[in-house]
C-alpha positions in Angstrom: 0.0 0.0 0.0 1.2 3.7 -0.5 1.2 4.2 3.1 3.6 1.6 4.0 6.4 3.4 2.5 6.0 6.7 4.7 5.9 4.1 8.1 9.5 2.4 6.8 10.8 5.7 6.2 10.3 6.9 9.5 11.1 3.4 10.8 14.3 3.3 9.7 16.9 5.8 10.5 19.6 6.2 7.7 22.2 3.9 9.9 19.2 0.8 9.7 18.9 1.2 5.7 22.4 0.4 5.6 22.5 -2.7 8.1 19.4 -4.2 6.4 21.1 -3.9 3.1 24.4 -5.9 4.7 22.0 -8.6 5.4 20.3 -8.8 2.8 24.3 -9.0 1.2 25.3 -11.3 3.6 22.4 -13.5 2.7 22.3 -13.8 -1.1 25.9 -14.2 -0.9 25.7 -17.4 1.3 23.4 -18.7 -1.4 25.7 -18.2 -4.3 23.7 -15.2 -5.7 25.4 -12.2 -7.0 24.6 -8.6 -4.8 24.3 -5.5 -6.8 23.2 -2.5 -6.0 21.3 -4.4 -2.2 19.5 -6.9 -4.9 20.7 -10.2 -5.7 21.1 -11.7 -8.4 21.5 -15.2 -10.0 24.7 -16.6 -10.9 26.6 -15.4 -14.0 27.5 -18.1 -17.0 30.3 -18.3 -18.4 29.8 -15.2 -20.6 28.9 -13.3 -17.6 25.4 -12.2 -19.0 23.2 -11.5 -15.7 20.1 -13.7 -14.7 16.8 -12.3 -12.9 16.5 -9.8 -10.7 14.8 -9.7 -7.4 13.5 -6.7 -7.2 12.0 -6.4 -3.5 15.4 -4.4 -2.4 14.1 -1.5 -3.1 10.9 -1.9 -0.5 12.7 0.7 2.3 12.6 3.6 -0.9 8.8 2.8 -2.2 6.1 0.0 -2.8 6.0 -1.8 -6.1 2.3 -0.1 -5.5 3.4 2.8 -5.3 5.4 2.7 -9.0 2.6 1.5 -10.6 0.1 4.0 -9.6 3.1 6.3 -10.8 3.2 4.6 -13.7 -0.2 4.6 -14.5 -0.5 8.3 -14.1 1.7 8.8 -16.9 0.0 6.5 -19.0 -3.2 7.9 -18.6 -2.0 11.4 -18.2 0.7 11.9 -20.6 1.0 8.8 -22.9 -2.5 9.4 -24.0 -2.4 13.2 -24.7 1.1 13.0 -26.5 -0.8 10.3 -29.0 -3.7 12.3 -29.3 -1.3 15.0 -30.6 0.2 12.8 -32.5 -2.5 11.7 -34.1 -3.6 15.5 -35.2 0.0 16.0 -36.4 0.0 13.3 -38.4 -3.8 13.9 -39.8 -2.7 17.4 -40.6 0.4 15.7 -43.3 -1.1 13.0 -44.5 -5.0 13.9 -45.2 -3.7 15.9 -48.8 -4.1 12.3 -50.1 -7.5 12.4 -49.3 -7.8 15.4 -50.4 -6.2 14.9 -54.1 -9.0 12.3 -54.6 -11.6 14.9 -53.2 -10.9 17.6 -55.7 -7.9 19.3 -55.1 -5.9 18.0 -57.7 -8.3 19.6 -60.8 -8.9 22.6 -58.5 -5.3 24.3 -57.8 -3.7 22.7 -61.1 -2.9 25.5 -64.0 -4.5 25.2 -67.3 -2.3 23.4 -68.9 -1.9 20.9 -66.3 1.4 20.7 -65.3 2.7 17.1 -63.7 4.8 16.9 -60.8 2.7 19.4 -58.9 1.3 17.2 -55.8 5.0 15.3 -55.6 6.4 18.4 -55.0 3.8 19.8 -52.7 5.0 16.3 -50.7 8.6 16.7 -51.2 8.3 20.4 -49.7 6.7 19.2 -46.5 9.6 16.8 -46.1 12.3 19.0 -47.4 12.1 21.1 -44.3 11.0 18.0 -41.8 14.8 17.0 -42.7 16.1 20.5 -42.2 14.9 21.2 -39.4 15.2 17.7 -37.4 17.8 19.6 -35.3 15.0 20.9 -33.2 14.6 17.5 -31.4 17.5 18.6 -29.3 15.3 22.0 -28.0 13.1 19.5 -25.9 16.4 20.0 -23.7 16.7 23.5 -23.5 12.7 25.0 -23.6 10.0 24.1 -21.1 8.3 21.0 -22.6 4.8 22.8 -22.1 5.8 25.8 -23.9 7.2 23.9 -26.5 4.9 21.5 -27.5 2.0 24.0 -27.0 3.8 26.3 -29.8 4.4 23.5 -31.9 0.9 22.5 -32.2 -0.7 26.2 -32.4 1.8 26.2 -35.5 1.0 23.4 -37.9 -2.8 23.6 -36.6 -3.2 27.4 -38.2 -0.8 26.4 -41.0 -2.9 23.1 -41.9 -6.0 24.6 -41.8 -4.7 27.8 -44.0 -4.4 25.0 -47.4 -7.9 25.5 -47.4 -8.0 28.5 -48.7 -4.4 27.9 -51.3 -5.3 29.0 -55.0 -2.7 27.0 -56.5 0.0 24.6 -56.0 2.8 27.1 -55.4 0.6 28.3 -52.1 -0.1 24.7 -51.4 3.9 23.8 -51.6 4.8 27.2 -49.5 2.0 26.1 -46.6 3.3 22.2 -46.6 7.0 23.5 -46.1 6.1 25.3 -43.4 4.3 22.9 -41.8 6.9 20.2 -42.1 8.8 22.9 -39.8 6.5 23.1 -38.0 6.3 19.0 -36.8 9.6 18.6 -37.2 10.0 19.7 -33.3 7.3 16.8 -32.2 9.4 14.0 -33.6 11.5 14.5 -30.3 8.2 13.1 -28.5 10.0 9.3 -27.8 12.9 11.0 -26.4 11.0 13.3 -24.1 9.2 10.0 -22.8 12.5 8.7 -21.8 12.4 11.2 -18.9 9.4 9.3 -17.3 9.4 5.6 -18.1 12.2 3.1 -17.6 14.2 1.3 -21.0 12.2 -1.6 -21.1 9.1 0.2 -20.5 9.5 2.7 -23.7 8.4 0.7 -26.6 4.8 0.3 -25.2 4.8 4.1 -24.4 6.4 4.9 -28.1 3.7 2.3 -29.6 0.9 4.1 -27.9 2.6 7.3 -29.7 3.2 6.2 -32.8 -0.1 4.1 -33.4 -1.9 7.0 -33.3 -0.5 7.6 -36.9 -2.2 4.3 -38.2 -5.5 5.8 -36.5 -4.7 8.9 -37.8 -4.8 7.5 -41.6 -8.2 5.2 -40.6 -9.6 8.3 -39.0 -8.7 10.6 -41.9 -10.2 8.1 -44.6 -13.3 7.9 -43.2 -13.5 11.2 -42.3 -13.1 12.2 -45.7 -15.4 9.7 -47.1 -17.8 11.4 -44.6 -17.2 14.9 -45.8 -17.3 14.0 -49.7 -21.0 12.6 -49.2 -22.6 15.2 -47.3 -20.7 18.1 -49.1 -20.4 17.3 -52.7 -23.2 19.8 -53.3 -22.3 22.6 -50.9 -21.0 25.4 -51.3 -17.6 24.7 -50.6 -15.3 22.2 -52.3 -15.1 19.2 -50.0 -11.2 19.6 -50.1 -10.8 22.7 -48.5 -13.7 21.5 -45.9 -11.7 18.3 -45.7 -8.4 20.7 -44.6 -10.4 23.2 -42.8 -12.2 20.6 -40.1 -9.3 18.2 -39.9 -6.4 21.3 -39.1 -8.2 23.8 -36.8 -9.0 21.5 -33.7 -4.8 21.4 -33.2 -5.4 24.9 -32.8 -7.4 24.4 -29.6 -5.5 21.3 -28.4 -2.8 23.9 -28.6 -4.4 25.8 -25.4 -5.0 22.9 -23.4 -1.3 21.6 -23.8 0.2 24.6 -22.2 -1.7 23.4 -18.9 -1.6 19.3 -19.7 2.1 18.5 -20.5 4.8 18.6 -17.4 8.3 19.5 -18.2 9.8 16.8 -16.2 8.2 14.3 -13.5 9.0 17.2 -10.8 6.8 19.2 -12.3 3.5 17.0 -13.1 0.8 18.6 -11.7 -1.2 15.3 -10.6 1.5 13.3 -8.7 1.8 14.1 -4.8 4.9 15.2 -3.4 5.4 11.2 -2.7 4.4 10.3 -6.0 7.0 12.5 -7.5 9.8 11.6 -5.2 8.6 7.6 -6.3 9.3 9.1 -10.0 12.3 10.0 -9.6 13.8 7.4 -7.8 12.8 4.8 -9.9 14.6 6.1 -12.6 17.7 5.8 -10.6 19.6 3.0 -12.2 18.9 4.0 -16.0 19.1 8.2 -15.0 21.6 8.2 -12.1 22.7 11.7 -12.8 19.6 13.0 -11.5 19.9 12.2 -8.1 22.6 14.9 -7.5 22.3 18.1 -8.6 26.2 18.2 -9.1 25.8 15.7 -11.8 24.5 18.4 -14.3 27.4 20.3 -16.1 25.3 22.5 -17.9 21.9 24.0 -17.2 20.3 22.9 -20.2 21.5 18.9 -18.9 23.1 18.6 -22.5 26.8 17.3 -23.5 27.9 18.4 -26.3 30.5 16.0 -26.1 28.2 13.4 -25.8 26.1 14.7 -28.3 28.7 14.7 -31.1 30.2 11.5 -30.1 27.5 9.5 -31.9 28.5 10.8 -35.3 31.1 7.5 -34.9 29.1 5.6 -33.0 27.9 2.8 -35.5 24.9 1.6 -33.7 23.4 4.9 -33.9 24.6 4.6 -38.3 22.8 1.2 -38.6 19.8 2.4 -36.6 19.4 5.6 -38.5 19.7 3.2 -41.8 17.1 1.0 -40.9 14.6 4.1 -39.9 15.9 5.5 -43.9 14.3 2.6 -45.5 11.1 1.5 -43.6 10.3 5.7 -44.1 10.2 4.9 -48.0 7.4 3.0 -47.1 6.1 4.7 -44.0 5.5 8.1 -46.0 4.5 6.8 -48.6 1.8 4.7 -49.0 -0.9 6.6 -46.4 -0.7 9.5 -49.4 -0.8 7.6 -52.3 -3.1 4.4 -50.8 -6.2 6.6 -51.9 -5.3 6.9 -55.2 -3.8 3.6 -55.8 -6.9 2.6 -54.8 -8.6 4.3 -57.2 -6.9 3.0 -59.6 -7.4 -0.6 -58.9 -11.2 0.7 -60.1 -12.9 2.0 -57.3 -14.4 5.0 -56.7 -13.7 8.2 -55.2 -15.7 7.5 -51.8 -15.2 3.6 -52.1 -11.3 4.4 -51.8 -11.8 6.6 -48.9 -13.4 3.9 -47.1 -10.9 1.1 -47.9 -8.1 2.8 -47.1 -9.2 2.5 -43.4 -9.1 -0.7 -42.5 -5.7 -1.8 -42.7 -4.3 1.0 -40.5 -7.2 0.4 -38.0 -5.8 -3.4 -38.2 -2.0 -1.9 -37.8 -3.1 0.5 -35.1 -4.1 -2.5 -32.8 -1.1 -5.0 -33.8 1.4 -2.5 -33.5 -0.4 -2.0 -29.5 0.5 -6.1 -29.1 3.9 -6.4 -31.1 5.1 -2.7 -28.6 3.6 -5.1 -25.3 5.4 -8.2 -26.5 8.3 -6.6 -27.2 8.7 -4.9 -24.2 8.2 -8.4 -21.9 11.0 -10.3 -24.1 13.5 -6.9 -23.2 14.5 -7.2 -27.0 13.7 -5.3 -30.5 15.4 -7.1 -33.1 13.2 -10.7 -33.3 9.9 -8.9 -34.0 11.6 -6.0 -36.3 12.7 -8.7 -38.1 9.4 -10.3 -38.6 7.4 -7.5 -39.7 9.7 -6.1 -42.0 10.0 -9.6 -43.7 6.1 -9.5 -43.9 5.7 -6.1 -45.1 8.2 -7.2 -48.2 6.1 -9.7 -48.7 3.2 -7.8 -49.0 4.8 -5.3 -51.2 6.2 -8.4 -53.3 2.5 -9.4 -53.9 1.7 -5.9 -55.0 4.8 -5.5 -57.1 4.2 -8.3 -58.9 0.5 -8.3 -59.2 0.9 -7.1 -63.4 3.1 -9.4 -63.9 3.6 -13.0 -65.8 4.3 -14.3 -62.3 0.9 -13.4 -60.2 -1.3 -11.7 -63.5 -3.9 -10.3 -61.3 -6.6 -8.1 -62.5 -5.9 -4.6 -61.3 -9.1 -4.5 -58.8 -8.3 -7.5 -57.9 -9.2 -8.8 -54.0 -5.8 -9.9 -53.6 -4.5 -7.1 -54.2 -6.2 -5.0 -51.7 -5.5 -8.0 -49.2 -1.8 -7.4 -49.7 -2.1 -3.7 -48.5 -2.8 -5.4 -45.1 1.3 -7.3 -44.2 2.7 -4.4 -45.8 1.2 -1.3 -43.7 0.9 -3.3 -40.5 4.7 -4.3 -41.1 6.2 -0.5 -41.7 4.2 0.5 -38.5 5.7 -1.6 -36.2 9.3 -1.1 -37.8 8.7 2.7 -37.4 8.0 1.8 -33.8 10.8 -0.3 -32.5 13.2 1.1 -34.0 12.3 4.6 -32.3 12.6 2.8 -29.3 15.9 0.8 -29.9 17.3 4.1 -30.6 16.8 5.6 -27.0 17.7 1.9 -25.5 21.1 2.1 -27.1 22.1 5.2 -25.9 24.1 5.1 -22.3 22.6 8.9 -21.1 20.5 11.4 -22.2 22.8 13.5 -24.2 23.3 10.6 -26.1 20.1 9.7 -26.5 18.8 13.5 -28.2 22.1 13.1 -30.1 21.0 9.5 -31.5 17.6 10.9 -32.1 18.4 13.6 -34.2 20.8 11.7 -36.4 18.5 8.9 -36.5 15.4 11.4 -38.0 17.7 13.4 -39.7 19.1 10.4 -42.1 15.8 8.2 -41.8 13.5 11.2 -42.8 15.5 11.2 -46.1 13.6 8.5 -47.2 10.3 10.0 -47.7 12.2 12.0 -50.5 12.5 8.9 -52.2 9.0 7.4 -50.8 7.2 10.2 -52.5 8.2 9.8 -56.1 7.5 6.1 -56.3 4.0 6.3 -57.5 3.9 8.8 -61.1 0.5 8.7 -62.6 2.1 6.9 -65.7 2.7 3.6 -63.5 -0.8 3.5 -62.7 -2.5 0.7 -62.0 -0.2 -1.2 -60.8 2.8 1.4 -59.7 5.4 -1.8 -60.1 8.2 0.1 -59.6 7.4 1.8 -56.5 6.1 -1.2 -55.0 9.1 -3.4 -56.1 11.6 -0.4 -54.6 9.3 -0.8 -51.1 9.6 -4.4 -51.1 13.9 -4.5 -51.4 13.6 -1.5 -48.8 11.6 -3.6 -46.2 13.9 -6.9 -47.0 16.9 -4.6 -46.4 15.5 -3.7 -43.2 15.3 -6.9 -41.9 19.2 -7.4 -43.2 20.4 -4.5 -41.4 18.6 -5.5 -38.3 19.6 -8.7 -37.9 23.4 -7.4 -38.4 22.9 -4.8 -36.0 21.6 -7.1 -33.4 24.9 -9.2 -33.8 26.7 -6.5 -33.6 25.3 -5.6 -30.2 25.8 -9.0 -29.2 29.9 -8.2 -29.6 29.5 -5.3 -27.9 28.0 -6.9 -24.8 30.0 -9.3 -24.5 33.1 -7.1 -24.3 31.4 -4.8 -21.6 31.0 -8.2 -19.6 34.2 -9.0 -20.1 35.6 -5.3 -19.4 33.3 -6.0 -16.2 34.6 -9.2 -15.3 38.5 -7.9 -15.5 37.7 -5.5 -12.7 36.2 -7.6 -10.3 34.7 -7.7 -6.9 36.8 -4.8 -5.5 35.2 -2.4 -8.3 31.8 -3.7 -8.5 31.7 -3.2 -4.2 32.9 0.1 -4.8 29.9 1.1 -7.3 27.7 -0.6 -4.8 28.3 2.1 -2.3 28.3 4.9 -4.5 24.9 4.2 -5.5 24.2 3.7 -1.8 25.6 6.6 -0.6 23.3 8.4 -3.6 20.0 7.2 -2.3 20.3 7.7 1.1 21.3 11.3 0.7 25.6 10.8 0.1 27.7 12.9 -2.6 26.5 10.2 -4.8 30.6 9.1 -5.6 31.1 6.2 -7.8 27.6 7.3 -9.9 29.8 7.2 -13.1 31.4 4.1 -12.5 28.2 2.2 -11.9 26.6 3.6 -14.9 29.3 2.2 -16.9 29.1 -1.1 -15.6 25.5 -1.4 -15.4 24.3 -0.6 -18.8 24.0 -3.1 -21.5 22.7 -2.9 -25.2 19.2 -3.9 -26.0 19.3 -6.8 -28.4 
């Protein structure tokens, strides 16, 4: 119960803590278990890889009720809102395929017609997404309230203004300010990191990120909504389309500044306990913020750190993989409606069937995010849904073909759509996450982050020239270039996991050489550092402690 942690605080004095601990060393040790950090642990093998933990050590600090109330606070909270931003930011980019299909296309295009308009009108958006990717780091150095709560007013006005563009060049000039404008709010999985423990982030980034996929099924039907009841009004559904999907942002905007805390410190609904519970269960993956000395900087940033994953592989291979699956990712929610369409259906028939497979991804990618943070590991289900999306791009590649000859409206077809969405979404997901995971502080991690979005959201440059009008119905080419991108993917990922592999092995050995003397020596620091100590010896544990997430 929350109570019984106020009764052993006052129970024990500072002096106690410390004897209880020794037991509880003494103890394990007799038993051949491992002590770290007051917990024992099961024997090392041979490659000295760590068993399970038992985690009731840390009763004297707070209840395992107590964390999960804290935990569920930030779920409900802040998880939720974040997504529901989320989901508006990625409404307000992705609805202009909707909106081709709706009218736009023959309304803002110059007599002649002139191709390459609505490519361009994507590239711009992601043009200045890429260029300004270095804002991820600002969630370091601004007031997270402040921040978000501009960023949202900024691409809600700007989103809804394309309702009112005359021609493509408006169109292209409102798209690349909007792409600055969420370029900031890709920092979201990294500002996340300050409340929720490494194995704990890929459900809270899933919860994030699936709001895209219900962001496309939302958009889809909300546009075949809007086409049937407005095809005779006064307005051109399009522009309505724009209009009703961009301006609620707007109001979120206002309700973000009082919603979003900058830190756990300062959440407004956790009790002073609650808070303190907050922070110190962070303590073995954030031990810098348990001493005030710890900071070197007031904005908590390294440049050091920062820079130093410009050579750091893992972050190379990871930014890779995010490069390819966003060929996919970008592309197909803006070019599904029309694909569709050209498979034979129409206009409102393809805004209703490019729902359901994102509604499908938006609840696997929930389960894949869950399982993957149970198994502590990224690479086996990466793996398997980027070898199913390829297949499912495969199908559709070689629908026109002498291998598969399917008729362009084809069932099959359609049915492919399915692997291949579902598969990008939960790439885009877990790799996000491995990204923080792999990062030993937080300097690191923002640093990571940015080259990861930086390199990865290249790919939509590519991703949105695969479908030309002229490769209708069956856009081979773009659906061949998806499926290599996925199957490369999967290649990468299973290298990088190997490579991770190497790299723990060599910390356990490196941890190993030291021995008992050393690892004691952390102990105490760490100690010391809860109890109210200088907190000596934080560095050294941090080293030893942290191990890449396969």
């Amino acid at each position: 119960m929350p109570g019984e942690s106020y009764q052993l605080e006052g129970r024990y004095s500072e002096k106690l803590l410390r004897r209880e601990r020794k037991k509880k060393k003494a103890g394990a040790g007799a038993a051949g278990y491992e002590v770290v950090d007051g917990e024992s642990r099961r024997p090392r093998g041979r490659s000295g890889r760590r068993g399970s933990i038992d985690t009731t050590a840390s009763f004297q600090l707070y209840t395992p009720d107590e964390e999960r109330a804290v935990v569920r606070k930030f779920d409900r909270r802040l998880v939720v809102f974040v997504a529901v931003l989320y989901m508006l930011s990625f409404l307000d980019r992705s609805n202009i395929g909707n909106a081709r299909i709706a009218g736009m296309d023959d309304d803002l295009q110059p007599v002649p017609r002139r191709n390459g308009y609505y490519e361009w009108a994507l590239s711009a958006f992601y043009i200045a997404y890429i260029a300004f990717e270095w804002m991820s780091l600002l969630w370091k150095l601004i007031p997270a309230h402040i921040y978000i709560s501009g960023l949202v007013l900024s691409w809600g006005l700007i989103a809804s203004l394309q309702a009112v563009a005359v021609n493509y060049p408006m169109l292209i000039l409102l798209r690349t300010l909007l792409g600055i404008g969420e370029a900031g709010f890709t920092g979201i999985p990294f500002y996340l990191s300050f409340f929720f423990k490494r194995h704990e982030l890929a459900f809270r980034t899933a919860i994030f990120i699936s709001a895209a996929p219900l962001a496309t099924s939302f958009a889809s039907s909300l546009a075949w909504l809007i086409i049937k009841l407005s095809d005779s009004g006064p307005v051109a559904p399009w522009r309505l389309l724009f209009l009703i999907e961009g301006f609620p942002s707007v109001i979120i905007a206002i309700i973000a500044w009082n919603v979003i805390p900058d830190s756990p410190q300062t959440a407004r609904y956790l009790t002073k306990r609650e808070k303190k519970v907050a922070r110190l269960r962070l303590r073995r993956e954030k031990p810098s913020r348990l001493s005030a000395a710890a900071s070197t900087s007031p904005s908590g940033l390294k440049t050091r750190d920062v820079l130093a994953v410009l050579h750091d592989p893992v972050a190379w291979l990871t930014a890779f993989i995010f490069f390819l699956t966003n060929m996919a990712y970008s592309s197909l929610p803006v070019f599904l409606p029309t694909i569709l369409t050209a498979m034979g259906h129409t206009a409102l028939s393809a805004q209703a069937l490019a729902a359901p497979p994102y509604l499908a991804a938006f609840l696997i990618v929930l389960a894949t995010a869950h399982a993957s943070d149970s198994m502590r590991a990224r690479a086996p289900l990466l793996i398997a849904h980027a070898l199913a999306s390829a297949a499912g791009y495969a199908v559709l590649a070689l629908a026109g073909t002498r291998f598969l000859r399917l008729d362009p409206g084809s069932m099959w077809r359609y049915l492919a759509v399915y692997p291949a969405a579902i598969g990008f979404f939960n790439v885009v997901v877990l790799t996000i996450a491995w990204s923080i995971n792999n990062q030993r502080n937080e300097s690191r991690q923002g640093g990571g982050f940015a080259l990861m979005q930086v390199v990865g959201q290249c790919g939509p440059l590519v991703g949105t020239r695969l479908y030309p009008d002229g490769d209708a119905p069956y856009y081979t080419v773009g659906m061949g270039v998806c499926a290599a991108a996925m199957l490369g993917v999967a290649v990468l990922a299973g290298g990088l996991r190997w490579y991770l592999g190497v790299l723990n092995r060599r910390l356990d050995r490196e941890e190993g050489e030291k021995g008992v003397g050393g690892k004691a020596g952390a102990e105490e620091g760490e100690e010391e550092a809860l109890v109210g100590g200088s907190g000596m010896g934080k560095k050294t544990d941090e080293v030893e402690r942290f191990r890449y997430m396969l």
